[in-house]
C-alpha positions in Angstrom: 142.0 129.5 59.7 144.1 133.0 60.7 146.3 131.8 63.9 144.5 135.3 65.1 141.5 133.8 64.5 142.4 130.7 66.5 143.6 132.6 69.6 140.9 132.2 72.5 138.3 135.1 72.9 138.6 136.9 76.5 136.3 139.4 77.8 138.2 142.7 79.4 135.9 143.6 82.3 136.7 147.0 84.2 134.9 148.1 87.1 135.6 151.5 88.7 134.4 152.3 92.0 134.7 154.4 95.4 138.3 153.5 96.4 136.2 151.9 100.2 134.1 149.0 98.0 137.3 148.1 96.3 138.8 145.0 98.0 135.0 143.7 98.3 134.2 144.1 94.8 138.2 143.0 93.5 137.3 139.7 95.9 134.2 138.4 93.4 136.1 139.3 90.5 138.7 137.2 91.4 136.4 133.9 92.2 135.4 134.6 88.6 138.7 135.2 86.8 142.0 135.0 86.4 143.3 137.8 88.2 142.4 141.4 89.1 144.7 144.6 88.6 144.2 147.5 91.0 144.0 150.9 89.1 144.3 153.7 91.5 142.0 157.0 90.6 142.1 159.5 93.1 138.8 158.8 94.9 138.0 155.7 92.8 139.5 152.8 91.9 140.0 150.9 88.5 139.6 147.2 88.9 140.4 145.3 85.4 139.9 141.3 85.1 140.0 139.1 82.2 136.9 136.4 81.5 136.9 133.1 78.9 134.4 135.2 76.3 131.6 132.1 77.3 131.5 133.1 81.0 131.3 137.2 80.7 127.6 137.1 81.5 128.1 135.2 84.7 131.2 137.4 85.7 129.0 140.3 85.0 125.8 138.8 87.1 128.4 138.3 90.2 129.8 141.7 89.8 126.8 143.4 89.9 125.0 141.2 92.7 128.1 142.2 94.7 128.0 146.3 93.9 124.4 145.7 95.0 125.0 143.7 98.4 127.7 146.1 99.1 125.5 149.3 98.5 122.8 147.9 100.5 125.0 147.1 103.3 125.7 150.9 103.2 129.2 151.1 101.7 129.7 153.4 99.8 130.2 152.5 96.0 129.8 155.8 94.4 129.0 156.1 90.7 129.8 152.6 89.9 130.7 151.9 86.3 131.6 148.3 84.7 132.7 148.2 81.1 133.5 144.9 78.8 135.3 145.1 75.8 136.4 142.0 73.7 140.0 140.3 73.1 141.8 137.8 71.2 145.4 137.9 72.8 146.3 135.6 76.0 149.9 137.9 75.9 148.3 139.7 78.4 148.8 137.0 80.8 152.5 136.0 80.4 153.2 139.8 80.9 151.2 139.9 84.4 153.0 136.5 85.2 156.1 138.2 84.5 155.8 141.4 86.4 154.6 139.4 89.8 157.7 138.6 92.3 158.2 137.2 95.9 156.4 139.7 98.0 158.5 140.0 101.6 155.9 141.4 104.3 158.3 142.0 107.6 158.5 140.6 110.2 157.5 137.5 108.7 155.7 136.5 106.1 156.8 135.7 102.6 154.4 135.4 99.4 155.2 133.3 96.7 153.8 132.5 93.6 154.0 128.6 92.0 156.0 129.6 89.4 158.4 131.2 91.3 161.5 130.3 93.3 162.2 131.3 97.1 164.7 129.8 99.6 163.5 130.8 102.5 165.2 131.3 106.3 164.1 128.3 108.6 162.8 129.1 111.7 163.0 133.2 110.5 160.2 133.0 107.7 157.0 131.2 107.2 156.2 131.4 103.2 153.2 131.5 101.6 152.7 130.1 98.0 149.2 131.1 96.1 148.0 130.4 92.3 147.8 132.3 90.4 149.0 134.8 93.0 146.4 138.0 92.3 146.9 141.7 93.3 144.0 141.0 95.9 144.8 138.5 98.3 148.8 138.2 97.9 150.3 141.2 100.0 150.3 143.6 97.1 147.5 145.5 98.4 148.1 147.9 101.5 145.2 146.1 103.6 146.4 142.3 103.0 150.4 143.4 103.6 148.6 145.1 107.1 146.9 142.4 108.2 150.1 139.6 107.2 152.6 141.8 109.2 149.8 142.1 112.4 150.0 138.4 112.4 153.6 138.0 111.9 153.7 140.1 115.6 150.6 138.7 117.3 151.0 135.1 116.9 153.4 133.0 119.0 152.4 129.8 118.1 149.2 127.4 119.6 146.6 130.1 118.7 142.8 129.8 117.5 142.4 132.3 115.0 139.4 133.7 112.9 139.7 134.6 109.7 136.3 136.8 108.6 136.3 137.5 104.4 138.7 134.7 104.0 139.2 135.6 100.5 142.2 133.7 98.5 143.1 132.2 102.1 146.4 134.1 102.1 146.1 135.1 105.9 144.3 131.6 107.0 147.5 130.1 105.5 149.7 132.4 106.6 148.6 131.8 110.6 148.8 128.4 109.9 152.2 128.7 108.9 153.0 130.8 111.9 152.1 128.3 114.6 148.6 128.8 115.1 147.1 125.6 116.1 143.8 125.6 114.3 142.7 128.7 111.8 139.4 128.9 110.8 138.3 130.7 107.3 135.2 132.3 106.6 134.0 133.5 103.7 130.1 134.7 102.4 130.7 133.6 98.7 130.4 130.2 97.7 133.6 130.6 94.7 135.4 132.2 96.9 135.2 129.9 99.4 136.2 127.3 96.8 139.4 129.4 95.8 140.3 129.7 99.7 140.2 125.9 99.9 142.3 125.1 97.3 145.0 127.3 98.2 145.1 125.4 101.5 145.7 122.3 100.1 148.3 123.8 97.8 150.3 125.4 101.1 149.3 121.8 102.8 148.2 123.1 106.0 144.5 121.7 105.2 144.9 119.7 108.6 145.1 123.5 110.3 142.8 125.5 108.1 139.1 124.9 107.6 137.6 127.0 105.5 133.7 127.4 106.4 130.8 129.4 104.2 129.3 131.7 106.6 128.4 135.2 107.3 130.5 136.8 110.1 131.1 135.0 113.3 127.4 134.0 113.3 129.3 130.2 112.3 131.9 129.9 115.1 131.6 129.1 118.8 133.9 131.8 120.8 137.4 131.6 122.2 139.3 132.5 119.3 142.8 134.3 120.8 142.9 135.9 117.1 140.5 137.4 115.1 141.6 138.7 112.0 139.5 140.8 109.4 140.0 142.2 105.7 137.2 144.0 105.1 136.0 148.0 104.3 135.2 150.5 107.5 131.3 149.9 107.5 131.9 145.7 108.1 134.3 146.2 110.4 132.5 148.6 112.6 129.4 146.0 112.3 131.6 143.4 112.9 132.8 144.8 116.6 129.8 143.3 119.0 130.8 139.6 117.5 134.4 139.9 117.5 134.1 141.0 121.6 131.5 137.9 122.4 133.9 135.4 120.5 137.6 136.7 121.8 139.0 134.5 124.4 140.3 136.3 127.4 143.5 138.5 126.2 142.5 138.0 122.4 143.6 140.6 119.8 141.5 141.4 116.7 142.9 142.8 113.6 141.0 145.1 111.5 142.1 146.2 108.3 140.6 147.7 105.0 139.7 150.8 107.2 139.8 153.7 104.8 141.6 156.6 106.8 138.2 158.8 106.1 136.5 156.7 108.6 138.5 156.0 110.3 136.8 158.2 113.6 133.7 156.3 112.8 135.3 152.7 113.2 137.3 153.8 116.4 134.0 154.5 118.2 132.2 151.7 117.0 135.3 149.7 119.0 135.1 152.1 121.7 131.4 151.2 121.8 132.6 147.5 122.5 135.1 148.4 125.0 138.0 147.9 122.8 141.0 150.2 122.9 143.8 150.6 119.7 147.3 148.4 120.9 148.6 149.1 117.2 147.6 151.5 114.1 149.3 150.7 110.9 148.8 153.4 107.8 149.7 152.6 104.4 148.0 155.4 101.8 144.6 155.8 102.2 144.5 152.5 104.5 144.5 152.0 107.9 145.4 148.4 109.8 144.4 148.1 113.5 144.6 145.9 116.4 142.4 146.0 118.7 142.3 144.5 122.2 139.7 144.5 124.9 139.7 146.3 127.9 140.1 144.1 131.6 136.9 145.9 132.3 134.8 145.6 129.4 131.5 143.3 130.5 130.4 140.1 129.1 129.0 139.7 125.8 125.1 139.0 126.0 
């Protein structure tokens, strides 16, 4: 037999989509893949993943339940296009492995993939390590480095903190790592929920982090000093009445994945809440906010 012919058969999946439903489509492809490289297009966004050849119909299902969930919730997907196209070669791979480094995300935080090495400053730095260390979920997109250096300056150590989308577990882990004293993880998708978990045991902070299936806050019983959310504009607006009936008295929540577009419609959905702005973060088309409640903002009912 040809050694091409003995190579393993991947699928190529590329999704392009309105740049807003990127990070929620780029998190399914990942609890279905490999990885998932970020192809910025103007208005859109270019999301390519590799599948085992066996599992492209299930990738494909997910993907598409997800642009249909995501559409339905009102996001904005635009004229959203998936293509598959068949390969041999796992070169691919080693050359992604390659390009990936230690990501540094000041004050605090460092990410770290497995097969790197890092020494890092006790006491200065609290590191992260994540396999396989994808684009989504590792600080190399804008809204997960926003969200990593809000937590790096909010928590002080002892905190309860909410993670909502937990994603790859990146920021449950990293608030762990920071002193929080319990973090709490929730994610909608069942995979992803998986992948969260097992990054947690990796960064062995599993006696901190739970990591909980659940939509929203609907899950968790209030209190929570932090609140932390990586999600698009339209959740996070939504997600504004639960956040203020489940933030303990001086709480912060931290809101990223806000496209600067709407960003005027997510400012009055907090305003709506009685929340006011302590810190705006922009980093190209994304915006990373935390939000705190105003002393005279009335009980949640």
């Amino acid at each position: 037999m040809p050694a091409r012919d003995r190579e393993p058969l991947w699928a190529k999946v590329t999704v392009k989509v309105a740049l807003e439903a990127a990070p929620g489509v780029a998190d399914v492809m990942l609890s279905v893949s490999h990885g998932v490289e970020e192809q910025p297009r103007g208005a859109k966004v270019g999301l390519v993943t590799y599948v085992p050849a066996a599992h492209t119909a299930k990738a494909l299902e997910r993907i598409h339940e997800r642009l249909t969930a995501l559409s339905a919730a009102g996001l904005e997907v635009g004229s959203a296009t998936v293509a598959v196209r068949r390969v041999r070669s796992r070169k691919w791979e080693e050359a992604w492995k390659a390009g990936l480094d230690v990501v540094r995300v000041p004050p605090r935080i460092v990410i770290k993939p497995t097969w790197k090495d890092y020494a890092a400053r006790p006491g200065e730095e609290a590191v992260v390590e994540l396999d396989p260390g994808m684009a989504f979920g590792t600080g190399d997109h804008a809204t997960t480095r926003g969200c990593l250096a809000a937590l790096g300056r909010c928590i002080r150590g002892g905190e309860l903190v909410f993670d909502i989308g937990a994603g790859s577990g990146v920021l449950s882990i990293a608030a762990a790592k920071l002193g929080a004293r319990r973090v709490v993880g929730v994610e909608i998708d069942e995979s992803a929920a998986r992948i969260a978990a097992h990054n947690v045991g990796l960064n062995q902070v599993d006696n901190i982090v739970a990591v909980v299936c659940g939509d929203g806050l609907r899950c968790l019983r209030p209190g929570a000093d932090v609140i932390v959310a990586n999600l698009t504009s339209h959740h996070v607006a939504a997600l504004a009445p639960q956040v203020r009936g489940h933030l303990a008295p001086g709480g912060v929540f931290i809101a990223s994945g806000i496209s600067t577009a709407h960003e005027g419609a997510v400012r009055v959905a907090g305003e709506a809440e009685r929340f006011s702005v302590r810190d705006r973060r922009q980093e190209g088309e994304w915006l990373t906010m935390v939000w705190e409640l105003g002393t005279d903002a009335p009980a949640s009912g």
